[in-house]
Every structure is written in structure tokens, then in C-alpha cells.
C-alpha angles and dihedrals in degrees: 000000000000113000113210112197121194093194117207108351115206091212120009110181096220140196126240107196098191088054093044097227150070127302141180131235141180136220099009132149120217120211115204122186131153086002105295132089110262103174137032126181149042132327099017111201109178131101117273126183094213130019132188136188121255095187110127092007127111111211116207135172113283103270112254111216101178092172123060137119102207100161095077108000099092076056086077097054100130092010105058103048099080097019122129138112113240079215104058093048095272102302125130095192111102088043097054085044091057106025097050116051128237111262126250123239091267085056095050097043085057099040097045087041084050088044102042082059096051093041088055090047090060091041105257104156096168120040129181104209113205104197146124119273114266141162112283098011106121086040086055097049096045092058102046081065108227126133102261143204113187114209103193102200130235151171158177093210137044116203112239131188128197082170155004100283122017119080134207155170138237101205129209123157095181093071090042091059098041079043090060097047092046088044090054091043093062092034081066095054097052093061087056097051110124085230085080087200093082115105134157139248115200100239116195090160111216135009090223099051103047133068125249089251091050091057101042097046086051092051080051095052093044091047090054092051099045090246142147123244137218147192140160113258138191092335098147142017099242085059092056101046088049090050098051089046094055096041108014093240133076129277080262104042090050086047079058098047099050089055093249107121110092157124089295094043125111111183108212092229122329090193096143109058119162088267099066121111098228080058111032091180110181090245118090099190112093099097092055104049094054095046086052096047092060090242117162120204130217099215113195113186109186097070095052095043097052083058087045102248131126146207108254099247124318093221087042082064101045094040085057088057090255113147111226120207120175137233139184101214099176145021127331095043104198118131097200092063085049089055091051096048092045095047091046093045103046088061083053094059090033101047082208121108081200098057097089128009135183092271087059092049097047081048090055102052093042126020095026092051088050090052087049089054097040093237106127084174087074136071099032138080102233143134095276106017129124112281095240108133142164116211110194127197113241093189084066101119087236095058101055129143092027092202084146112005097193091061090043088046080057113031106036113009111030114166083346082083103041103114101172134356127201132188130193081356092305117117116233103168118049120181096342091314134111105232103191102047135057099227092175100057087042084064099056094049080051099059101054087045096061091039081049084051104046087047084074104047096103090058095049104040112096083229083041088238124174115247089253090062091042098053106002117204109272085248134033124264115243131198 
């Protein structure tokens, strides 16, 4: 059993377990050994295989994104950005889906090896990937050594589009249902990897894609094993208006019909209640039901705001009982940024400086992410708590003066000041490094992949448009 000792940490965010939240503390050494905290305090005397000075380092709880797509999402750098349909309220969402085609397993392994680097820079330490199955997946995700929770993806409908605002769905249940069993059958090899640190996450992708019995055979299957479940909620207009139009109710109200919103249930989103002011239903009841049933909700703040829309508001959220948990979904995955955006945008919602504050946001992306999960051993630095852990350099210009380190982690320095990263006691980032994946030559593989996936666009458009007509460069190209 290796023994990992921090001696002597200038700032340790810290968990109190008889006030329920975050606190800070000064001076303290952290013992690590067999991947859990065994010591917290002050003059540790004990044997360690390994110290390291914590001198000018900040330690905080291993970061939790449990909503990301990283199999496809680095394809959209440069095309994503400034992407939506006026029509379609905005979203881009159901174009990019038909016009660029989904990758193939040498694309995946490159997008989720390029985002598994960027994910352990910004201090994730524990990812759910929500993705479609592919080869080599569950072996990926084991050596970059997160804690990972694999979401094989699955549904009874594909979008389809023959224009710019009307859209529509290609149905067949068959492949839902052969989607779930094959879904469950790799969620069960993941939690034999040798890696130990492999779990699983219950996908039906989209509300609005999949049938009632789908769903609720899928809330059965994560409630046997013990599992969360997620789907993709009110995450567009269009969904909502489509929703309301099959069942009379919102994408919300008919969770809660079916019997699908719960404890073990993470809803991808639920940005567009029928509160919102881009939706302004009659109901005012959305909120509720999903405080009462116990829900959490992955909020991801970056894709909503490149189409100009917002979460409203975050404290709105957590006032109603609602457990927040937050998630990176597309490039660039870095959970600190998210922090940032959702902190900043909340108060713009809210038109209140005191709705959310940087306690609310660490929860978030910790606490809140491990209760999502239903792992109380994680997100927090306690005796017995998982040994993922973010140690963050306070000499990084960005960082100084460090007068309260978790607001300049957030506000100023963000993945510039993550110095190392360990999980389950291993260290995966060292000096600022990753040290078990190659993001560089993933970035090249990325690169011809996303050249191999624009190539195809004209076969795929519904006007049979090249990429560049579909999404044009932000400036023009001179001779």
C-alpha cells in the first residue's frame, strides 16, 4: 500500500461534515493510501512513500462533470461557436446532428483522448461520458486515469431535418430497445474492469426521442443496479413545443407522468421550464416537481449561451430543493469556465449579485456531481473519502494575491493554475502535464477527422450545402 503525504498545504478546501458544506483550512497535511484519505491535520508523524510540499498550493476536492459528450464534441471546434438557426429558436443542434456525420471509432478514440486531456487540466477527476459505444472505449477511459462513468447512448427516434424549421423524427422502437440491452451489457463490464475506477450512467438520450416504455424500462434497469439515470430535458424550444404538442404538458410535467423523474435521476439540462421567458407556458410547476422528486440537473452553461440563452436562474434551482450538479457538454471541457459562465449568468437572470456565490459553484461541481451520482465518497476532502484531489498553484500570475484562492481559481486563473491532479491517490496530472495521455497526437488525429467529417456534409444537408456554407469562416478568406 503506497502512502502519499501533502505536507503542510497553504489552503485545503475542506469538508464539515456536521455543516454540510465546504471550508477552508490552513497548514494541514493530507495522507493518502489504497485510494482513500486517511489522515487529515497538522504534524503528521507517520511513514510516507512519497511527500510533497504543499507550500504555495491550494488542495481542493477532485472536480465531478456528469455531463459531457467527448466522442464527437472537439469535431465542432470552428464550427460550433457561432452556430444556430433563427428558426429553430436559435439551436444549432438538430442541423450539426444531420449535416455532419457521426464519427467513426478512430474519430472517438481521438476526440474523447483530446478531451480526457483537456477534462484532467481543469481538475476533473470523475466524468460521466455520454457517447455512443464504441471499440476501445472502456480501455480509454481507464488509462487516462479518471474516474469514469460510462452513458452508452440510446434511442427510439433520430431527428431528422428536410428544412430550417420544422423538426422531425425518423422512428424506430426496435433499435431503442436493442440500444438499452446492449447499453446495460457494457454498463456491466465497466464495473469489472480491472481499472476499478469504470461505472456506469443509464442513457436514454433525449425525452423527446424516446418512448414512454423505453424510459421507463431504462429508470427500472438503473434502479436494479443501483445506477443514475440520465436524459436530455428541455434543452430547446423546439423540444418543448413538440412536447406540448404530443402530450399536452411540458417535457417536465410528462418525466413526471411516466413516473421517470427521481432520486437517481440527472436531467441533461432542464434549461427551458415553463417559467422561462423564451416559453412562458401557463403552468407554473416545473421547478417543483422536480425539487420534490428528489431530480438532480447537470446544467451546462457554454452551449446555451453561444445561442444566447440562459439558466433561469441557478438559485432559483437550488432555493426550489433541486440538486445541481455541473457538466461541460462540449468543447472546450473545462469545468472551471463552466463554473465561471454559470456563476456570471445566473446574476444576469437573476438581476441579483447574491443569487449565486463561489461556495454554490465548488458545491456544484462537487458535491452536488457526487450526490448525482450517489457517491457520497466522493467531492469532498475527508477521512474516508475518495483521494482525488486538485492541487492548484498559488504563485500562477492569475492567482495572486491569493486573499481567497477558491474565488481567484474561479474568477481569474481557472486550469492556468492546476499544477497536479490525483485520483484514487495516482497522480494524472504532473506539473501541469497529463501524464497518461498523448494530447498532442490526439490532436493531430483530430484534426483529419474533422477535415474527413466536413468532406460529407453535402451528402448529408437536407439543401446538400458544403460545410463552409453551412457554418462560413468568422472572417473572409483572402488571396
Amino acid at each position: 500500500m503506497t502512502t502519499t503525504l501533502i505536507r503542510n498545504a497553504d489552503w485545503v478546501i475542506a469538508w464539515d461534515e456536521i455543516a454540510g458544506r465546504h471550508v477552508y483550512r490552513r497548514n494541514l497535511d493530507i495522507v493518502c493510501a489504497d485510494g482513500t484519505i486517511v489522515f487529515i491535520g497538522r504534524n503528521y508523524s507517520g511513514v510516507a512513500d512519497r511527500v510533497i510540499d504543499g507550500a504555495d498550493r491550494l488542495v481542493l476536492p477532485g472536480l465531478i462533470d456528469i455531463h459531457s459528450h467527448p466522442q464527437h464534441e472537439p469535431l465542432y471546434r470552428g464550427v460550433r461557436e457561432e452556430h444556430g438557426l433563427r428558426n429553430m429558436h436559435m439551436t444549432g443542434l438538430y442541423e450539426r446532428s444531420q449535416a455532419f456525420s457521426a464519427p467513426d471509432d478512430e474519430a472517438r478514440a481521438a476526440c474523447a483522448e483530446f478531451a480526457y486531456c483537456e477534462l484532467l487540466l481543469s481538475g476533473v477527476t470523475s466524468l460521466v461520458d455520454i457517447s455512443s459505444a464504441w471499440d476501445g472505449w472502456l480501455d480509454l477511459f481507464a488509462k487516462s486515469g479518471m474516474r469514469g462513468f460510462v452513458a452508452p447512448g440510446y434511442a427510439s427516434a433520430r431527428w431528422r431535418l428536410a428544412n430550417d424549421f420544422d423538426l422531425q423524427y425518423a422512428w424506430d422502437e426496435p433499435r431503442g430497445r436493442a440500444g438499452l440491452t446492449a447499453a446495460l451489457a457494457l454498463i456491466d463490464v465497466a464495473a469489472r474492469h480491472p481499472s476499478r475506477r469504470l461505472s456506469g450512467v443509464v442513457a436514454p438520450m433525449q425525452i423527446d426521442t424516446c418512448t414512454a416504455d423505453l424510459l421507463r424500462d431504462s429508470r427500472d434497469a438503473a434502479r436494479d443496479r443501483g445506477l443514475p439515470l440520465t436524459v436530455h430535458v428541455a434543452q430547446s424550444v423546439s423540444e418543448v413545443r413538440e412536447m406540448i404538442r404530443r402530450h399536452g404538458k411540458t417535457p417536465i410535467q410528462w418525466a413526471h407522468e411516466i413516473g421517470i423523474l427521481g432520486p437517481e435521476t440527472i436531467l441533461g439540462h432542464a434549461l427551458f421550464l415553463d417559467t422561462h421567458s423564451w416559453i412562458r407556458w401557463w403552468s407554473k410547476t416545473d421547478l417543483r416537481l422536480i425539487g420534490e422528486a428528489g431530480a438532480s440537473v447537470a446544467h451546462c452553461p457554454t452551449p446555451f449561451a453561444r445561442y444566447g440563452q440562459i439558466m433561469e436562474n441557478f438559485g432559483d434551482y437550488l432555493r426550489a430543493g433541486v440538486n445541481i450538479g455541473l457538466g461541460t457538454d462540449t468543447a472546450p471541457h473545462n469545468l472551471v469556465e463552466e463554473m465561471r459562465k454559470a456563476a456570471v449568468l445566473a446574476r444576469i437572470a437573476a438581476r441579483d449579485i447574491a443569487t449565486v456565490n463561489a461556495s454554490d459553484l465548488l458545491y456544484a461541481a462537487t458535491v452536488g456531481g457526487a450526490n448525482a451520482l450517489m457517491r457520497e465518497d466522493l467531492g469532498r476532502i475527508a477521512t474516508g473519502k475518495k483521494a482525488d484531489l486538485v492541487l492548484v498553484d498559488l504563485t500562477t500570475p492569475q492567482m495572486i494575491p491569493a486573499r481567497d484562492p477558491l474565488r481567484s481559481f474561479i474568477y481569474h486563473a481557472a486550469d492556468r493554475a492546476v499544477i497536479d491532479v490525483f485520483v484514487d491517490g495516482e497522480q494524472v496530472v504532473d506539473k501541469g502535464k497529463v501524464v497518461t495521455l498523448d494530447q498532442a497526437a490526439a490532436g493531430e488525429r483530430l484534426a483529419r477527422a474533422q477535415r474527413r467529417m466536413l468532406s460529407v456534409a453535402p451528402r448529408r444537408d437536407y439543401h446538400g450545402r458544403r460545410a463552409e456554407e453551412i457554418v462560413p469562416l468568422s472572417l473572409p478568406l483572402a488571396d
